[in-house]
N, CA, C and O atoms as a CHARMM CRD file, in Angstrom:
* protein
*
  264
    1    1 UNK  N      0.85100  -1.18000   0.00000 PROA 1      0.00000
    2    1 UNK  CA     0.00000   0.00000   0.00000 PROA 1      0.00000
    3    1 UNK  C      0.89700   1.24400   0.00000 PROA 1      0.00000
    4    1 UNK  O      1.90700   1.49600   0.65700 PROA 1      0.00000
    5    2 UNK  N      0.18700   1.99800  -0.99400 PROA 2      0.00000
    6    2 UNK  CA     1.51600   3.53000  -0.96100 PROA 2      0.00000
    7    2 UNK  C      0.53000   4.51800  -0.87800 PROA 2      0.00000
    8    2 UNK  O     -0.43000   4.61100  -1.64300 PROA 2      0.00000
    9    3 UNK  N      0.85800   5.47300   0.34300 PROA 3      0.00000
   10    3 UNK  CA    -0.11900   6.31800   0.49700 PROA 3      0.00000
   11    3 UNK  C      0.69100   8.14900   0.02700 PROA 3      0.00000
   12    3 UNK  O      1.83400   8.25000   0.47100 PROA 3      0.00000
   13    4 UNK  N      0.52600   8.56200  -0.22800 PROA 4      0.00000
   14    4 UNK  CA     1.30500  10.37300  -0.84900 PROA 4      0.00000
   15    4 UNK  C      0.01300  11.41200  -0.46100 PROA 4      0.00000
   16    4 UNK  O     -1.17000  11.55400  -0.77000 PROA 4      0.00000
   17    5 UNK  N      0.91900  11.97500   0.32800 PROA 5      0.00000
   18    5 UNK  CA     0.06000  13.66500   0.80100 PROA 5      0.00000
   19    5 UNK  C      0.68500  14.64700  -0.08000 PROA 5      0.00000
   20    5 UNK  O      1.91000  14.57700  -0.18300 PROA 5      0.00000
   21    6 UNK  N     -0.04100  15.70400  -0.84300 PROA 6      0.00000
   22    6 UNK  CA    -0.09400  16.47300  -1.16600 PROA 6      0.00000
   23    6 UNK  C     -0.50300  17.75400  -0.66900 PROA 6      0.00000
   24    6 UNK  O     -1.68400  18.09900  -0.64500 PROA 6      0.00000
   25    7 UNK  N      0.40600  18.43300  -0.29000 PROA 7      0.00000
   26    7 UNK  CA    -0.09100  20.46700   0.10600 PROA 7      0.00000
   27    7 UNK  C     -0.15700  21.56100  -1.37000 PROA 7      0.00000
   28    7 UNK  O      0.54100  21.87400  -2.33500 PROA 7      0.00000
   29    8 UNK  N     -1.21500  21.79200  -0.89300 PROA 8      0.00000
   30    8 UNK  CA    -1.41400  22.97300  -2.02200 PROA 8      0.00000
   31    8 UNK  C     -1.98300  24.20900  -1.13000 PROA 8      0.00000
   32    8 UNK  O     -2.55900  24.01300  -0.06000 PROA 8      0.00000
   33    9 UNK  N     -1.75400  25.55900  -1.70300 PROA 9      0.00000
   34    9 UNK  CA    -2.20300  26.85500  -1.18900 PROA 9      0.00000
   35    9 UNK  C     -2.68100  27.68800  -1.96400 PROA 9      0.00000
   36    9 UNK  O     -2.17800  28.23100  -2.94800 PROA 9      0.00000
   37   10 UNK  N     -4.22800  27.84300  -1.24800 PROA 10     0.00000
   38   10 UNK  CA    -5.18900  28.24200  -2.48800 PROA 10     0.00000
   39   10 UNK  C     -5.11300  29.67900  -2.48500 PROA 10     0.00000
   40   10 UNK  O     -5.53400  30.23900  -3.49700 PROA 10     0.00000
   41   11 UNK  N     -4.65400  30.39600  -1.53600 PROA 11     0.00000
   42   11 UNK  CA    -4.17900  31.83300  -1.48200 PROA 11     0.00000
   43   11 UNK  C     -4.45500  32.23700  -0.16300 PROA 11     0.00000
   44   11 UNK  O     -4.81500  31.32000   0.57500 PROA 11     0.00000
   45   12 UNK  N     -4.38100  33.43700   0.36900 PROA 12     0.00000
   46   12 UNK  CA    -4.64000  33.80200   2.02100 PROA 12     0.00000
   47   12 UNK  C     -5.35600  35.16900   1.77500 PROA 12     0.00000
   48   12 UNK  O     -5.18700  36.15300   1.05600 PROA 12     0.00000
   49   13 UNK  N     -6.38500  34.67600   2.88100 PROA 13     0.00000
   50   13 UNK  CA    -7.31400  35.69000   3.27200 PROA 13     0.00000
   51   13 UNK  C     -6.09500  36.54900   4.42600 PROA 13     0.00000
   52   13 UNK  O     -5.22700  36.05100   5.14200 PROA 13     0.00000
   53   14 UNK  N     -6.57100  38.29400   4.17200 PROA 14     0.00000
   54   14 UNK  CA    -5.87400  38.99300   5.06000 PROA 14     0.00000
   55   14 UNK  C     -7.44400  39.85500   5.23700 PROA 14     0.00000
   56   14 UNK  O     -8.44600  40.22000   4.62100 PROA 14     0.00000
   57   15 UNK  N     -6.66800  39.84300   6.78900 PROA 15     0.00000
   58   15 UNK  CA    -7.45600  40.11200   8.35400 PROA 15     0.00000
   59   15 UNK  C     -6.32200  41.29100   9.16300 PROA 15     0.00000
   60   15 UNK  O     -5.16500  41.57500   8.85400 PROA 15     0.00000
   61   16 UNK  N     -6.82800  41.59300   9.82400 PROA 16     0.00000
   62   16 UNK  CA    -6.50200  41.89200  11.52900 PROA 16     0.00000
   63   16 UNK  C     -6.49800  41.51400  12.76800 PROA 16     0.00000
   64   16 UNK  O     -7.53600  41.49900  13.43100 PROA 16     0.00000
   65   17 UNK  N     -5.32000  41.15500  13.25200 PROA 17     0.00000
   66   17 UNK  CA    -5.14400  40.18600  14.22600 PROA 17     0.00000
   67   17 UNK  C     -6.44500  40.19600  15.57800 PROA 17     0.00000
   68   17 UNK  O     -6.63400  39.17000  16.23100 PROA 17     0.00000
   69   18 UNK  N     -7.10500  41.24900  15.79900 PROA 18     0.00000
   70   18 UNK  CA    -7.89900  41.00800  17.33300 PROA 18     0.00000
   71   18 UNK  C     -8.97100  40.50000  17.20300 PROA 18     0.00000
   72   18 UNK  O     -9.69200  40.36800  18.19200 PROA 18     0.00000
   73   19 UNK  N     -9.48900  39.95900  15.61100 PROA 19     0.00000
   74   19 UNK  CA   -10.39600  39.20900  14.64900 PROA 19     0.00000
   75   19 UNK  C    -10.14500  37.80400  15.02300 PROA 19     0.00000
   76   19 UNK  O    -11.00700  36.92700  15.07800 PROA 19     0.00000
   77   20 UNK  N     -9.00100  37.68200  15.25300 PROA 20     0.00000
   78   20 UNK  CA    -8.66600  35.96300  15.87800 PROA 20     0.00000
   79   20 UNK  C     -8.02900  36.11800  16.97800 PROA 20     0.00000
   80   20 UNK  O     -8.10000  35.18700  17.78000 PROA 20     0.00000
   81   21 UNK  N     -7.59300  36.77400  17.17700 PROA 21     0.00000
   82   21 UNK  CA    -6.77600  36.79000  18.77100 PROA 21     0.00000
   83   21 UNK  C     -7.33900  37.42600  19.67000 PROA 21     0.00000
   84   21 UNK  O     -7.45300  38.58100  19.26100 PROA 21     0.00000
   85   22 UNK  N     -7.89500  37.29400  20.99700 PROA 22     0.00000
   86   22 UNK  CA    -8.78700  38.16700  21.65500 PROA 22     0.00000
   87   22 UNK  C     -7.71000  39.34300  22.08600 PROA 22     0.00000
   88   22 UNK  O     -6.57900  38.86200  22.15600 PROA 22     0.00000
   89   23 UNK  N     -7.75300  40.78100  22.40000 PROA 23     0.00000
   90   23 UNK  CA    -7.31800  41.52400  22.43100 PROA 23     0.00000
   91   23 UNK  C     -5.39600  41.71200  21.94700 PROA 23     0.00000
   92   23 UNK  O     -4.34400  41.92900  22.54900 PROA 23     0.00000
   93   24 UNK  N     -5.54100  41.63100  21.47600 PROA 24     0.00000
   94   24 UNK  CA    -3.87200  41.41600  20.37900 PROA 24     0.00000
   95   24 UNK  C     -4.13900  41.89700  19.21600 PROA 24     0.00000
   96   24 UNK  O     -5.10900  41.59200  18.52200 PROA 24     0.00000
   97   25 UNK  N     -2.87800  43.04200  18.83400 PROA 25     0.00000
   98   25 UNK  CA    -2.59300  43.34400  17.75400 PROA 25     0.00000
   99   25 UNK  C     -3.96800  44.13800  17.22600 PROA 25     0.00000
  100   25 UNK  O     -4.36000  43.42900  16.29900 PROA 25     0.00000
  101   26 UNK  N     -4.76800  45.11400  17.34600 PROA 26     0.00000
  102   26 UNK  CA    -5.80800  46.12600  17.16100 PROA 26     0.00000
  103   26 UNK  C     -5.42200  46.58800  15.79700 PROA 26     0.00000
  104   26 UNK  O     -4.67200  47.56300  15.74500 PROA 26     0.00000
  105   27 UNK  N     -5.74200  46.14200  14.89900 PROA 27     0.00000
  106   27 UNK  CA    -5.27800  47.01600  13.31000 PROA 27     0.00000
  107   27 UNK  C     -4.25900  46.56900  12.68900 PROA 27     0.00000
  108   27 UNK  O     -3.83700  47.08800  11.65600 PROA 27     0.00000
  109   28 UNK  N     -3.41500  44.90500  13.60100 PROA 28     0.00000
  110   28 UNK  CA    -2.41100  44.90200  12.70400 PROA 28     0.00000
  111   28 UNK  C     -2.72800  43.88600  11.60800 PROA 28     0.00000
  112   28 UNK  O     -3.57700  43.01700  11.80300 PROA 28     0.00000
  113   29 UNK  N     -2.11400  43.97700  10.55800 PROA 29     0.00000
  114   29 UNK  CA    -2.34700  43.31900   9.34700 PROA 29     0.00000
  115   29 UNK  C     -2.18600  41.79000   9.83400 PROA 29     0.00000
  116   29 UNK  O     -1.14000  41.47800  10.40100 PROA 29     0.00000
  117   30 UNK  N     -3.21100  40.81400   9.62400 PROA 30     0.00000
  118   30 UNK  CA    -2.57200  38.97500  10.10200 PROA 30     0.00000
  119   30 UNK  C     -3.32500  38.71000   8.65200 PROA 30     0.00000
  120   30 UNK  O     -4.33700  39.15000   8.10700 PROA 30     0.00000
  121   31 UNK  N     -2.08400  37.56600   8.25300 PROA 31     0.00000
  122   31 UNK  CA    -2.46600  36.68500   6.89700 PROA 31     0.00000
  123   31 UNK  C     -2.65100  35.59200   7.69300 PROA 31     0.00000
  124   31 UNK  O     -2.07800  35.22600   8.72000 PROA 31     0.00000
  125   32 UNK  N     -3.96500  34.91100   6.74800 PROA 32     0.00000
  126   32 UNK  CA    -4.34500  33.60800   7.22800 PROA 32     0.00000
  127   32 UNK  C     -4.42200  32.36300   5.56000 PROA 32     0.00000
  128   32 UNK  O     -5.27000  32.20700   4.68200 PROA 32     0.00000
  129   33 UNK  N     -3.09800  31.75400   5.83000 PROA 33     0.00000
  130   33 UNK  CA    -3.04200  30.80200   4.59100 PROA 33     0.00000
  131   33 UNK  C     -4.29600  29.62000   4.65800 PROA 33     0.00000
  132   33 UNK  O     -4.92300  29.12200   5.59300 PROA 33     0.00000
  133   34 UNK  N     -4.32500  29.42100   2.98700 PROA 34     0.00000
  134   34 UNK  CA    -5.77100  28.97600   2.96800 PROA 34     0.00000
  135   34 UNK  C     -5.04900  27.74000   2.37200 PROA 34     0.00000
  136   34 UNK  O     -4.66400  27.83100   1.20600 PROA 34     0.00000
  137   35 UNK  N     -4.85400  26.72700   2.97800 PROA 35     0.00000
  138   35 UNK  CA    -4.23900  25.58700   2.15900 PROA 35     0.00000
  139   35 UNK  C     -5.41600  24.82500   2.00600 PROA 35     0.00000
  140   35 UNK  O     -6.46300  25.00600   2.62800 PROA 35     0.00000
  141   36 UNK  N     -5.13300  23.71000   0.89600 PROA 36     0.00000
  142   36 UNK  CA    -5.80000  21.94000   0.80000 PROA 36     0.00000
  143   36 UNK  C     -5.20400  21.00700   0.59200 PROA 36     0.00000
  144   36 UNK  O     -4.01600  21.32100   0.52100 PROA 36     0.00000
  145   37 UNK  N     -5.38300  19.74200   0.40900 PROA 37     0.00000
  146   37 UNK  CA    -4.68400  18.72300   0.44700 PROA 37     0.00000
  147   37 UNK  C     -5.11900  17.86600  -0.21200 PROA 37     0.00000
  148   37 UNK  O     -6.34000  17.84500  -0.36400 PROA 37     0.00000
  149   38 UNK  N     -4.32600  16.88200  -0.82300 PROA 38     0.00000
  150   38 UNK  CA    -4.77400  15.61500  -2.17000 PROA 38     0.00000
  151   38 UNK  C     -3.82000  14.23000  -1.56100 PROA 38     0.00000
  152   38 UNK  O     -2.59400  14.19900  -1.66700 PROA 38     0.00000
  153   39 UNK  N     -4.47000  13.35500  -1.05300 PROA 39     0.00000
  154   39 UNK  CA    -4.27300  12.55700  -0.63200 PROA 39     0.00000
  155   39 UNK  C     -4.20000  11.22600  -1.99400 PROA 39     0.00000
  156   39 UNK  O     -5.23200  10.75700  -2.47500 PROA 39     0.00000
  157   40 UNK  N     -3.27100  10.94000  -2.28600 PROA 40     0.00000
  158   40 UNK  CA    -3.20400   9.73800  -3.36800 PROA 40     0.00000
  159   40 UNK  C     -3.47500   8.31000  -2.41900 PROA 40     0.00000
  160   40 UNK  O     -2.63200   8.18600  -1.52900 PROA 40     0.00000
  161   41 UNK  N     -4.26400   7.48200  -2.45800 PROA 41     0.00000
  162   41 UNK  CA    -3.69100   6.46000  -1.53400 PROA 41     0.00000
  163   41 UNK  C     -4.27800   4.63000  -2.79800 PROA 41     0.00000
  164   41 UNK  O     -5.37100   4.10300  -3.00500 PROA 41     0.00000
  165   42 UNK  N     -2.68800   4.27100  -3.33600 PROA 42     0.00000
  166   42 UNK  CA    -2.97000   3.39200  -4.10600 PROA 42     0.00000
  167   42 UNK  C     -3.75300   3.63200  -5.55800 PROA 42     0.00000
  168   42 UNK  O     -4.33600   2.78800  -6.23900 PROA 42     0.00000
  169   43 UNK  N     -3.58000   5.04000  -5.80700 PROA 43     0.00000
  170   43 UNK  CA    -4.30200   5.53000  -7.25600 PROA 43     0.00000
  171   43 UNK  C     -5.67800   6.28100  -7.03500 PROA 43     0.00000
  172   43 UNK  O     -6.21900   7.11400  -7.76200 PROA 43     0.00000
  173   44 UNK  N     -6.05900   5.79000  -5.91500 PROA 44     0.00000
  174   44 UNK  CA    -7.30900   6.57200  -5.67600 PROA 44     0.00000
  175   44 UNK  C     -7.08500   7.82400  -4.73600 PROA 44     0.00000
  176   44 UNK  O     -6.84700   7.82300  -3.52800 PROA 44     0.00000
  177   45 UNK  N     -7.22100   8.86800  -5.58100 PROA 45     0.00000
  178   45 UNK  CA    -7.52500  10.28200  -5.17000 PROA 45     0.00000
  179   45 UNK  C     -8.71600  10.72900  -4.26400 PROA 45     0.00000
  180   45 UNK  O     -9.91000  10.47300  -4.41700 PROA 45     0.00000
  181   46 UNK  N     -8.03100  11.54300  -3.16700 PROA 46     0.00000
  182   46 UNK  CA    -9.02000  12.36600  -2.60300 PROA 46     0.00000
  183   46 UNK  C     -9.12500  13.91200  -2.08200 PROA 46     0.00000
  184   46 UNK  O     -8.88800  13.94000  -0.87400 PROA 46     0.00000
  185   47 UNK  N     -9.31500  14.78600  -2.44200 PROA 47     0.00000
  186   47 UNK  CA    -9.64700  15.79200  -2.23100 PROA 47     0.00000
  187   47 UNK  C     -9.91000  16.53200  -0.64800 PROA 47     0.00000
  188   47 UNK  O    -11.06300  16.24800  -0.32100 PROA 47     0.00000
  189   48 UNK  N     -9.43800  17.12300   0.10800 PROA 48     0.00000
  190   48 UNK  CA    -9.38000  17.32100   1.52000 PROA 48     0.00000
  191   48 UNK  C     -9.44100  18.99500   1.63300 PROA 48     0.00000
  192   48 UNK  O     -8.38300  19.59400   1.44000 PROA 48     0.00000
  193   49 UNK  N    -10.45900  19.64000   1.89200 PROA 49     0.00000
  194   49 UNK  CA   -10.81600  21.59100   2.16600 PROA 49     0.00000
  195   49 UNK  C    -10.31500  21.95700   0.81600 PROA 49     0.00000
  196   49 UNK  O     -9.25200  22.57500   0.75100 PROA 49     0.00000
  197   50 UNK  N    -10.92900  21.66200  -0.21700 PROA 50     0.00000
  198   50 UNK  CA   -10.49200  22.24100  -1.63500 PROA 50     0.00000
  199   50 UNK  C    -10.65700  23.85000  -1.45600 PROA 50     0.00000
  200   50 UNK  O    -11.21900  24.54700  -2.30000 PROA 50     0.00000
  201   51 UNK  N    -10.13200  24.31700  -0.32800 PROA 51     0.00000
  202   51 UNK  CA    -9.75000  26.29600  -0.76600 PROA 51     0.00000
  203   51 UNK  C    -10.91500  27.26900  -0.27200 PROA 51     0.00000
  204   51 UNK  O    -11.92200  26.83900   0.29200 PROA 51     0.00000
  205   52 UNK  N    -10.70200  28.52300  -0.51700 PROA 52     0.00000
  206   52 UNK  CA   -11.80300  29.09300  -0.29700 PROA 52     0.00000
  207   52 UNK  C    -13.14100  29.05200  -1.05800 PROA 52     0.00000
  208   52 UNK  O    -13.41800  28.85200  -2.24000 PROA 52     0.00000
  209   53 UNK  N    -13.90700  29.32500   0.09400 PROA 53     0.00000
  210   53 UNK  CA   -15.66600  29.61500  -0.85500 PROA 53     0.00000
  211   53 UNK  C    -15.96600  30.89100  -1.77400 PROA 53     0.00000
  212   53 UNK  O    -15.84900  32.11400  -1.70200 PROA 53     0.00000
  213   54 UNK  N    -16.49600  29.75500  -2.83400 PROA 54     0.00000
  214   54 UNK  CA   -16.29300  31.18600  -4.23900 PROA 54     0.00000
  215   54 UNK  C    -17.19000  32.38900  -3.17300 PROA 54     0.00000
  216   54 UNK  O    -16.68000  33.49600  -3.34600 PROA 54     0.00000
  217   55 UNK  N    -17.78300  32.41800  -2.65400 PROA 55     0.00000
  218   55 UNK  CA   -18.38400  33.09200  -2.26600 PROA 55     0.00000
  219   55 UNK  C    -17.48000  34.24100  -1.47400 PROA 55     0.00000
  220   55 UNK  O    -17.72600  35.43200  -1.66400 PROA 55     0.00000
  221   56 UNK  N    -16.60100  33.89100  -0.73000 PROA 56     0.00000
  222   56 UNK  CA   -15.71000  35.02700  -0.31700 PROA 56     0.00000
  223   56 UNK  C    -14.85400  35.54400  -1.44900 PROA 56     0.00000
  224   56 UNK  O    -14.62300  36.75100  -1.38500 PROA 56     0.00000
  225   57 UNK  N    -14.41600  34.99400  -2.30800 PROA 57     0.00000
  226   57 UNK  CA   -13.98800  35.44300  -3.61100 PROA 57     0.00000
  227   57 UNK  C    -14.94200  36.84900  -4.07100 PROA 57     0.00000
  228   57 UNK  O    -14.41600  37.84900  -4.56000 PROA 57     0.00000
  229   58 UNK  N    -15.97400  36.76100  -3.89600 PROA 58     0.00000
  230   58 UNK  CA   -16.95400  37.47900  -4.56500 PROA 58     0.00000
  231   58 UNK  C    -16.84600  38.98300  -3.77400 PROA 58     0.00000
  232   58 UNK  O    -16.47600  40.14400  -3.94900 PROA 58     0.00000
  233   59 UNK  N    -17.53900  37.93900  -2.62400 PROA 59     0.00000
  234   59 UNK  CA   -17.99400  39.13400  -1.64000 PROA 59     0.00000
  235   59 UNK  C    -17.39300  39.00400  -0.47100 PROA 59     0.00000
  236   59 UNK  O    -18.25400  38.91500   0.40400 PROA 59     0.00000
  237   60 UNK  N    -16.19000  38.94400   0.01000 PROA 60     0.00000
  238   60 UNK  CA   -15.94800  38.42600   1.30000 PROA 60     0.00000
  239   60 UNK  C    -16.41300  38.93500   2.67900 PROA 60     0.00000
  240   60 UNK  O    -16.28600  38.35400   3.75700 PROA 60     0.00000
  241   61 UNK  N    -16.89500  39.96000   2.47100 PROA 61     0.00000
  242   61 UNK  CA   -17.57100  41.22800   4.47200 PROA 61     0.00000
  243   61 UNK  C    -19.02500  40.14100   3.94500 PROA 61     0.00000
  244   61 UNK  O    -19.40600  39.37200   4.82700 PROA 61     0.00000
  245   62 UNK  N    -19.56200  40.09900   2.99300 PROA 62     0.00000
  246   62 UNK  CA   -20.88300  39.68000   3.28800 PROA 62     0.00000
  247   62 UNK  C    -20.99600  37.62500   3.42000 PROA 62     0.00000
  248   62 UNK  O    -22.01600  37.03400   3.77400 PROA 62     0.00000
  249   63 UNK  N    -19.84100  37.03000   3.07900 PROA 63     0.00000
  250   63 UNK  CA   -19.57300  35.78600   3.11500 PROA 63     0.00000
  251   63 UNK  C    -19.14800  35.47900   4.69800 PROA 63     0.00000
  252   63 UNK  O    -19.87000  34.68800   5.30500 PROA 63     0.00000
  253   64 UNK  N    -18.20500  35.96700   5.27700 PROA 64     0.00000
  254   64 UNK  CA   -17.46000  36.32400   6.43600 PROA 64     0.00000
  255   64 UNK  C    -18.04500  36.86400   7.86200 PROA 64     0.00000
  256   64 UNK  O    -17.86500  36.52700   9.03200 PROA 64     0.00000
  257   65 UNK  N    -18.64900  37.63100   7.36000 PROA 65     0.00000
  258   65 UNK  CA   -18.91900  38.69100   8.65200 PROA 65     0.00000
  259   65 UNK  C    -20.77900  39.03200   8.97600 PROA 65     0.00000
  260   65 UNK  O    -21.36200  39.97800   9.50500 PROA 65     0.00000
  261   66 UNK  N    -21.28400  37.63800   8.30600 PROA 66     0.00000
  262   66 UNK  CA   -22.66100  37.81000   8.40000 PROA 66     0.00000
  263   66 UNK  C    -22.85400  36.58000   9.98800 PROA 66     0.00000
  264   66 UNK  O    -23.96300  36.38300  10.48500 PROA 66     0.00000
């Protein structure tokens, strides 16, 4: 049995750190990498958080922050 992980990075959402950190960093710029992963295991492929939702692509305050 041969199993292969694959990392891929679908791009990063940028934020402000006190958005994830409770009182830390007020205004400072934090990148948050948006990875996924492709798991080969024996030829059969699988797909693991394929990336962001087109939907934040679009619109992200109204995808995000509703």
């Amino acid at each position: 049995m041969s199993t292969k992980l694959y990392v891929f990075s679908s791009g990063i959402l940028k934020s402000t750190k006190e958005k994830f950190l409770f009182n830390t960093g007020v205004g400072e710029p934090f990148d948050i990498p948006v990875p996924y992963f492709l798991v080969d295991v024996d030829g059969t492929k699988i797909l693991i958080d394929t990336g962001i939702s087109p939907g934040c692509i679009k619109d992200p305050k109204g995808t995000w922050c509703n």
